[in-house]
N, C-alpha and C positions, 0 to 999 in steps of 0.2 A: 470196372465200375467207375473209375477217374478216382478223383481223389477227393479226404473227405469233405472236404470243404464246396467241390462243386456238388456233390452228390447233397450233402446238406442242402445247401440254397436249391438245392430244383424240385428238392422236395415241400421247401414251405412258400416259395413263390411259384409253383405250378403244380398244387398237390395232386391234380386231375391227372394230369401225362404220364407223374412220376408212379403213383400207384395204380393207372392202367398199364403199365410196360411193366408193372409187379406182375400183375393179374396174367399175362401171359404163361407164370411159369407154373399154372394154374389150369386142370384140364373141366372143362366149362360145357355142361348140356345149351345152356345158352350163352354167350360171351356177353359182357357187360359193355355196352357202349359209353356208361359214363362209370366214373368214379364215384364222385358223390354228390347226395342230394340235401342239398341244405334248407327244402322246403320247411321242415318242420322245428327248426333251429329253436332253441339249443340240444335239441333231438336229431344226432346228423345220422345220416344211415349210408352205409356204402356198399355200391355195384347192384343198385335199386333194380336193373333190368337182370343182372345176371337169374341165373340156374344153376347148380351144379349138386354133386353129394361131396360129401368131405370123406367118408370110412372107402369109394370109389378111389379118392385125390389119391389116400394113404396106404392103399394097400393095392386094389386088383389093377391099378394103372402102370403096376410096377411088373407085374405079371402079366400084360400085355405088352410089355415093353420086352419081355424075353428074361426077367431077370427075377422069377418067380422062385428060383434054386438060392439064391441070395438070403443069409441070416435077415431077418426082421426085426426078431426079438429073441434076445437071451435072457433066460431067467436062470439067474444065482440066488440060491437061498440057503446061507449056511446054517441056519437055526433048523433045516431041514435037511440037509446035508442032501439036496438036488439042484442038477441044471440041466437044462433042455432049452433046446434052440429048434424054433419056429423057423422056415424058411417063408418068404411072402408067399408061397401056393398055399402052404399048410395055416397059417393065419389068413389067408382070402376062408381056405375053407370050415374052419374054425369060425370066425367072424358067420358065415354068408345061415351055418346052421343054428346058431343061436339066436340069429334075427330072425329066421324062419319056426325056432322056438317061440319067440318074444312074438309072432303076427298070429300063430294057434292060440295065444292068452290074450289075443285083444288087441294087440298094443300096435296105432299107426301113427301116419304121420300128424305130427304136436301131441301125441301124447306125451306124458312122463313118465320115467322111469328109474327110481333111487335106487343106486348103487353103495351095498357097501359091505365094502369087502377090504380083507387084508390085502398086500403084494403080493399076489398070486395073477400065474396069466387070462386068467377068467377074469380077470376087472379090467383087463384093458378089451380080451374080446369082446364083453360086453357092454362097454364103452365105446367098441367100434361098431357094435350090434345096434345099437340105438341109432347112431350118426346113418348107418346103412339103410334103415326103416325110415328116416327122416323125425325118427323120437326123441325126443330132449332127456338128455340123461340129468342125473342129479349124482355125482358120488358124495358120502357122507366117510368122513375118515372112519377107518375101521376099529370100532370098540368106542367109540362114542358114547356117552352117557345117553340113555333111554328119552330124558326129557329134552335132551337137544337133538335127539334122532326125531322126535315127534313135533318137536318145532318145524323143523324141515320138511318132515312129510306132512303138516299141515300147508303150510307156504308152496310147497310144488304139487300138490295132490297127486301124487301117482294114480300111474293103473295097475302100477306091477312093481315089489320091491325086488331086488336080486343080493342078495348076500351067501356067507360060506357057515358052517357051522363053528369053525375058529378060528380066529387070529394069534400070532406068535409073538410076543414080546423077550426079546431076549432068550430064559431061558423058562416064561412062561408061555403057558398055555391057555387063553380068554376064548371062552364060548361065547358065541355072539347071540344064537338064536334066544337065549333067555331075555335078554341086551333088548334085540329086537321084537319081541315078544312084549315087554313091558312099552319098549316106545309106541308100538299099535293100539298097545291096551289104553295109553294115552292122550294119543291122536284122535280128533275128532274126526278127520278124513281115516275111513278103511283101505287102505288098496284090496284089488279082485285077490290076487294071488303073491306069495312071496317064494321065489326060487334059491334055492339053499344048494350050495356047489358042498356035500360033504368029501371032509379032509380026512384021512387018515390017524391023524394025531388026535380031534377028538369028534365022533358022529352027534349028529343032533337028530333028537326024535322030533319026527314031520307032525304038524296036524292036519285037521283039515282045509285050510286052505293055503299047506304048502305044498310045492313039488321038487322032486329030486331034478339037479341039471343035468345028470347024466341021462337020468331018465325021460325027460322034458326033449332033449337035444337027440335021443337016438332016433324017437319018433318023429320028428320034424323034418321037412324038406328045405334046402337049401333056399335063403332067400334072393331078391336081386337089388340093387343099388335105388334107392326110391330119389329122383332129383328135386330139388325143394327151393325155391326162392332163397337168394345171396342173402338176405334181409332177414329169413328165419331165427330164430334159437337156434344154437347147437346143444349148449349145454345151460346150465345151474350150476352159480358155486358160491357155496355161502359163506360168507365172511370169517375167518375165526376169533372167537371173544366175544363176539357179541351179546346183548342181553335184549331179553323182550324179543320181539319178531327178528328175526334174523335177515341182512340185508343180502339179496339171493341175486348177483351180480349175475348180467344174461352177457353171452358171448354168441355172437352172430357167425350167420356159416362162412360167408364171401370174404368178411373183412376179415374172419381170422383164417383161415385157410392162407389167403393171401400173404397177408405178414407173419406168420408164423414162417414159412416157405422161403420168404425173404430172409428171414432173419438166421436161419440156418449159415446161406454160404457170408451175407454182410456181416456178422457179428461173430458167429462162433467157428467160421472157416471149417464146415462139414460137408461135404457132399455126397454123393450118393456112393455105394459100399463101403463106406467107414464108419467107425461105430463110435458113439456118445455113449456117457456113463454119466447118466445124469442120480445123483444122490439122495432123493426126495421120496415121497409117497404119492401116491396117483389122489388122493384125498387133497391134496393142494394145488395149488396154481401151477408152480412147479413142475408138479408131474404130468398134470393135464398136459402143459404146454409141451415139456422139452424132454418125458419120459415116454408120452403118447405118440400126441400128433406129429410137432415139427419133424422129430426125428424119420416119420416114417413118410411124411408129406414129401420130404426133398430125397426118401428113398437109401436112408442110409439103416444102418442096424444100431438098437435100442437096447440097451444092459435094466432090467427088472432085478433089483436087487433086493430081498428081503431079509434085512437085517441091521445092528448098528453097526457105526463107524468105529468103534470099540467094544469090546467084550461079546463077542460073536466071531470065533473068540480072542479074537487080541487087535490092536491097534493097528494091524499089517493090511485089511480085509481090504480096503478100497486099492491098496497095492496093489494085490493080489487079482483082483477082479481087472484092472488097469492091465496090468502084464497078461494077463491068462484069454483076453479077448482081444487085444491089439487095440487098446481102447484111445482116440484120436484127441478126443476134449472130456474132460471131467469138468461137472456141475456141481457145486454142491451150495451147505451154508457154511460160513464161516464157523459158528457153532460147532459144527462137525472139526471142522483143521482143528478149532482151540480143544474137542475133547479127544481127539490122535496127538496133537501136543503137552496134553495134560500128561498122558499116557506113557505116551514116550517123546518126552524132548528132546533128544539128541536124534531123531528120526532113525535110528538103524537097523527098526523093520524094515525099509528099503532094500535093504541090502540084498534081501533074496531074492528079489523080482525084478527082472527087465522093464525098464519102463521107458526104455529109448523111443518106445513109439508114442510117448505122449506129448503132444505139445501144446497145448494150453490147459489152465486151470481157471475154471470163471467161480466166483464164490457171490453169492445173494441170498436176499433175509435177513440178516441184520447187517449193520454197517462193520464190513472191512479193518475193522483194529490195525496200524501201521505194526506194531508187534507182530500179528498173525501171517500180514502179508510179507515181512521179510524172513518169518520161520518155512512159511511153505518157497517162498521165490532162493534161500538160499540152500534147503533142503533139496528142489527138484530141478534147478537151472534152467527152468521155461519160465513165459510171461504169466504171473499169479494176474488176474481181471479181476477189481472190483466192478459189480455193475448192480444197478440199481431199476427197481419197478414193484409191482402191486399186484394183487389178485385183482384189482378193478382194470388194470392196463392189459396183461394177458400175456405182452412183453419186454423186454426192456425199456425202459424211459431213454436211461443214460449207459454209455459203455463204450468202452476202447473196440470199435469194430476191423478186426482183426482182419474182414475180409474183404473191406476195403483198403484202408489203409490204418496203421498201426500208430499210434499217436504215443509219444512217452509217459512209461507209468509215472503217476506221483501218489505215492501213499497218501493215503485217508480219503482219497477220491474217485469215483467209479469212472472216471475223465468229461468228453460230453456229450451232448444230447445226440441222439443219436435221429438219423433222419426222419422226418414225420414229427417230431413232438419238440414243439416251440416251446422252452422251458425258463421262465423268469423267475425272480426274487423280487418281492412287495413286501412293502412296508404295513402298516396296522390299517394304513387311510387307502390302501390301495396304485401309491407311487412305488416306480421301480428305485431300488435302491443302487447306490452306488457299488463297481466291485469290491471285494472282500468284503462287503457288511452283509449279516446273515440277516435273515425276513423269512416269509412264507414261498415256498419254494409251489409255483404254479405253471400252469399248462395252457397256455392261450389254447383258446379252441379254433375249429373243431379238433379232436383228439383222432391221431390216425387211426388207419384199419386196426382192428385186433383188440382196439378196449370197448370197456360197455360202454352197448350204447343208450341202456336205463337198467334200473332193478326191476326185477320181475315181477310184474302186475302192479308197480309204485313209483310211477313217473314220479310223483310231488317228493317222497322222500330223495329219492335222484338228485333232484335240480336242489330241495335242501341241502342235503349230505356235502354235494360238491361243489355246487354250481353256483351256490345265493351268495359265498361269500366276497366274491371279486367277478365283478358282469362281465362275460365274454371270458371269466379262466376256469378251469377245472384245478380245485383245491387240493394237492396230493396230499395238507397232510403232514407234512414233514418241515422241516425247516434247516435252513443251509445258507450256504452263499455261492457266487460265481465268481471265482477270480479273473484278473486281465486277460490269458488266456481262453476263457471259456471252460475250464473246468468246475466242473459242481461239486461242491460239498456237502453232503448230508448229513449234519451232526446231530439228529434226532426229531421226533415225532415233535410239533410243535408245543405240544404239553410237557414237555422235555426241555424246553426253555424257564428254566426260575429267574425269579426277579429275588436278589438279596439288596438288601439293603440301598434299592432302586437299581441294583446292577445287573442287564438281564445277563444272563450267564448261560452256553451251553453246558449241559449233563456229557454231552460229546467229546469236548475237548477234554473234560477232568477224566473222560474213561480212558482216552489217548494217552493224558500223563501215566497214568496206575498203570496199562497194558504196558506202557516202556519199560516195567520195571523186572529184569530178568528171572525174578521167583515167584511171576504172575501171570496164570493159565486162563484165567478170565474174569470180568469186573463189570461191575455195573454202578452208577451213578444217581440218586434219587433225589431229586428235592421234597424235603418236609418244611410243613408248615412251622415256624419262628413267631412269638411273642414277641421279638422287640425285631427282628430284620425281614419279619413276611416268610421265607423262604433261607434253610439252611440246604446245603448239599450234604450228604452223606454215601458215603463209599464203601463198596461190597466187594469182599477179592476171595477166588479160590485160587489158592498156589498149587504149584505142578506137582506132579507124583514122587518126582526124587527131593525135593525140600524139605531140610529137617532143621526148623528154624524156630525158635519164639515166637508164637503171635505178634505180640505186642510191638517186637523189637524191628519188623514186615512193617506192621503199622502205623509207628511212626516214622521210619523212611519213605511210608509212601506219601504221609501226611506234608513231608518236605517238600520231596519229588512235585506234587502238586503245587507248592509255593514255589518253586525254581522254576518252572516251567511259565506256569498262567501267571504268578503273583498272587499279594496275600489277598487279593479281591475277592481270587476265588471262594475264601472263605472254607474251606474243606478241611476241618480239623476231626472230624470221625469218621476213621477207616475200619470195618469189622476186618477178619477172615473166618472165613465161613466154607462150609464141607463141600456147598453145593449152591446153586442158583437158581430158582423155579424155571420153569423155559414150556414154553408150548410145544406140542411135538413134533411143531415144524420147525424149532429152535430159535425162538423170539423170547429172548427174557422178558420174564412180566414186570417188569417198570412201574405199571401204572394199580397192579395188586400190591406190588410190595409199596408204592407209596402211599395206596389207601391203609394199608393195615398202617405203619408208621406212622398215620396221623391221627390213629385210634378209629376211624370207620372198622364196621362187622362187614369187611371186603367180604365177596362171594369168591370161590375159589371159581375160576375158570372153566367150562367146558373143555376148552382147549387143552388145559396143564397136564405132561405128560406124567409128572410123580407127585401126584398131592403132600404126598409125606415130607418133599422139598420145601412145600411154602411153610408146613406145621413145624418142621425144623428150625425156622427163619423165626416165625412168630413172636418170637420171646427177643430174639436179637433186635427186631424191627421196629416192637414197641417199646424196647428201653428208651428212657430220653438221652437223648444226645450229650459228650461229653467234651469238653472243652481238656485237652492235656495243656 
């Protein structure tokens, strides 16, 4: 590929050549003669002429190619205590009868289709099933709360929902269809029909307008690959946390096909019959991208794994899964490392599992803790990847792309941008700022292949959302800086920036301090609202599992540790310890619930939040007032 620097510049000074010679590795009913079209600017659309289907790219192209006996998909699920492996014939023909199910209920090309279902191999077949049909899927995380299920299926209107009768949590057991049964009853849009894949663990009784998958798919004939304009929908994927209308971020078939494909062997060095273990849920960006598609776009095999990264049942599982499938690159979120190092900090569940075959570890979703990344990089003797991107991107923003060239780590930074996406630092007025000062961390446009290219059926909130704040950039959002190098920083959501006592201050760097501190498993940083300085920071820590220490005595060395490090600007005199940390269940601490409740607002608890019982634990600690030792 050359090296990264030329592959960078040929991307942003001739984005046309550089993402048509992508497109090649891309099999196309009609080949795209351009790249992009920037007629309708700041609405860019790319490979306006192509053709192609995407569930064709990812599966039956791989079985015409002679390599249909080849793993696809492994599905490990210890809550369930099975695995089976898919070869690409047996998921082409999996895949070809449940879109031949999905076209006897109606359902063609642009129609929609909500998906939701636990980590089970029915949500990715029918995930491929939709893509097959040329139908827009929607997946809804599985167990979702009813009035956020009915948001969504207001906003996508299906024609057909597809869900299981339950989903596994640990070492429960959530029946969905009641779940789903109240979100219909709430939804003003009806869908025709709702397909229910019953589980063994617990059956749901049908009514009338459901049907059995087994039974739906015995009767149905095989369908075939319907080719759709580059420019179409592929899917829906709704934001998570949101309130009110939910923003239902669209992902086009041409542009993402293409860069997802790319980004396999550029960034995470996989190629075809080697397998990823990406750590995620197919309900997220995540999974879409790099549990679904990429992985099966560039023809490699895919690990489906359902369960946690601890207590399912012990902290060894993602070893375990690594060793036991030959697994090349692990995906996960940092979230995950900190609660396998909560667990067990000295790592010596390793010990039972081979894991010579692993060589890279890529971690995204929250920001990279330097703690985290030197417990997993001295734990496993490979390159630990921060890398950085959004459910609105599709793929990485920023990352050390491994398969081009290998740039050296520096903790707390994902390194840089990676080809395709011109990434600045602006100031409030919209000047770039000098290195090391942090700003708004932005995307000159157009944004390459692979992110949206509007919200679904809501250009105006689009172009608001992202686009109004700085003319000609797309707003990620987050806020950082670029050093002289070129490395970016992301030290938090731009509301994550407090202003004390006129000093704006990253929540970032004070979580950097806490995380150094060797009897701290994970932390979180909040600013609250201050009478006399605007804005105090306050600091949240859960300590590891083997620590048998005083609160207090934690407490105030950590309250040091932050003056030693940032100085007393920081301001950070109230350190809690606390049992646990709220987190969404794609493992995003709530920041921005635990700073509403702190300031005395009646915060809503999240759609998103994986243990309600986490923030109700907090509640009392969150709203004491702040104490000065």
């Amino acid at each position: 590929m050359g090296t990264y620097e030329d592959v960078f510049r040929s991307s942003i000074e001739d984005p046309e050549n550089f993402w048509l010679k992508a497109a090649e590795g891309i099999d196309w009913d009609v080949a795209p003669r351009r790249a992009l079209d920037s007629s309708g600017a700041p609405f860019y659309r790319w490979f306006p002429d192509g053709r192609l289907n995407v569930c064709f790219n990812a599966v039956d192209r791989h079985v015409e190619a002679g390599r249909g006996e080849q793993a696809a998909l492994i599905y490990d699920s210890p809550v369930t205590d099975t695995r089976r492996t898919y070869t690409y014939v047996q998921l082409r023909d999996e895949v070809a009868a449940f879109a031949g199910a999905l076209a006897r209920l109606g359902v063609e090309h642009g129609d929609r289709v909500v998906i939701y279902m636990p980590m089970v191999p029915e949500a990715v077949v029918a995930m491929l099933a939709c893509a097959r049909s040329g139908a827009v899927h929607s997946v809804v995380f599985g167990g979702f709360a009813p009035r956020e299920l009915a948001l969504r299926i207001d906003d996508a209107a299906p024609k057909v929902v597809v869900s299981a009768s339950c989903g596994i949590e640990g070492k429960r057991v959530i029946a969905y269809k009641p779940l789903l049964d109240q979100a219909i009853g709430l939804a003003a849009h009806k869908p025709e029909k709702s397909v229910i894949l019953q589980r063994p663990q617990e059956r749901a009784e049908l009514g009338p307008h459901d049907l059995d998958w087994a039974d739906l798919v015995a009767a149905a004939p095989p369908a075939d690959c319907v080719p759709v304009p580059a420019t179409d929908p592929l899917y829906i994927l709704y934001t998570s946390g949101t309130t009110g209308k939910p923003k239902g971020v669209v992902r086009d078939c041409g542009g993402y096909a293409v860069a997802l494909h790319w980004s396999m062997g550029a960034v995470y060095d996989v190629g075809p019959g080697e397998t990823m273990f990406t750590g995620s849920d197919v309900g997220w960006v995540v999974g879409h991208s790099y549990i679904v598609y990429a992985p099966l776009l560039v023809g490699a095999t895919t690990v489906l794994y359902e369960g946690k990264p601890v207590g399912t049942p012990d902290a060894g599982q993602f070893w375990r899964v690594a060793a036991e499938y030959g697994v090349r690159t692990m995906f996960t979120a940092p979230t995950a490392f900190r609660a396998i190092r909560k667990e067990d900090p000295s790592g010596t569940l390793t010990a039972g599992y081979d894991l010579t075959g692993l060589r890279h570890l890529f971690l995204a979703g929250e920001r990279l803790d330097p703690e985290t990344y030197h417990w997993a990089s001295d734990l496993l003797g490979i390159p630990v990847i921060d890398h950085w991107w959004q459910t609105e991107t599709g793929w990485p923003i920023v990352a050390n792309p491994v398969g081009i060239e290998a740039a050296p780590l520096k903790p707390g930074s994902p390194t840089r941008p990676l080809p395709g996406w011109d990434v600045r630092v602006l100031d409030a007025s919209g000047e770039p700022v000098p290195a090391g000062v942090d700003g708004a961390i932005v995307v000159r446009l157009p944004l390459p292949p692979g992110a949206l290219p509007t919200l679904w059926q809501d250009d105006d909130r689009y172009v608001a959302s992202y686009l109004s704040a700085y003319t000609g950039y797309y707003l990620t959002g987050d806020s950082g800086h670029i050093d002289d190098d070129g490395y970016v920083f992301v030290m938090g959501r731009t509301d994550d920036v407090i202003n004390v006592a006129g000093h704006r201050l990253s929540t970032g760097s004070m979580e950097e301090a806490l995380a150094a501190h060797p009897d701290v498993a994970e932390c979180a940083v909040i600013g609250v609202a201050d009478a006399l300085k605007g804005q105090v920071p306050r600091g949240f820590v859960v300590l590891k599992a083997d620590v048998d220490r005083e609160p207090g005595e934690v407490e105030a060395e950590l309250v040091q540790l932050v003056r030693e490090r940032i100085g007393a600007v920081a301001s950070l005199k109230d350190v809690a310890v606390v049992a646990a940390l709220p987190k969404t269940r794609s493992g995003k601490i709530l920041r921005k619930t635990m700073r509403g409740i702190a300031d005395g607002h009646d915060e809503p608890i999240p759609s998103t939040v994986d243990d309600p019982g986490v923030i109700e634990a907090l509640r009392p600690v969150l709203r004491r007032a702040g104490h000065t030792p």
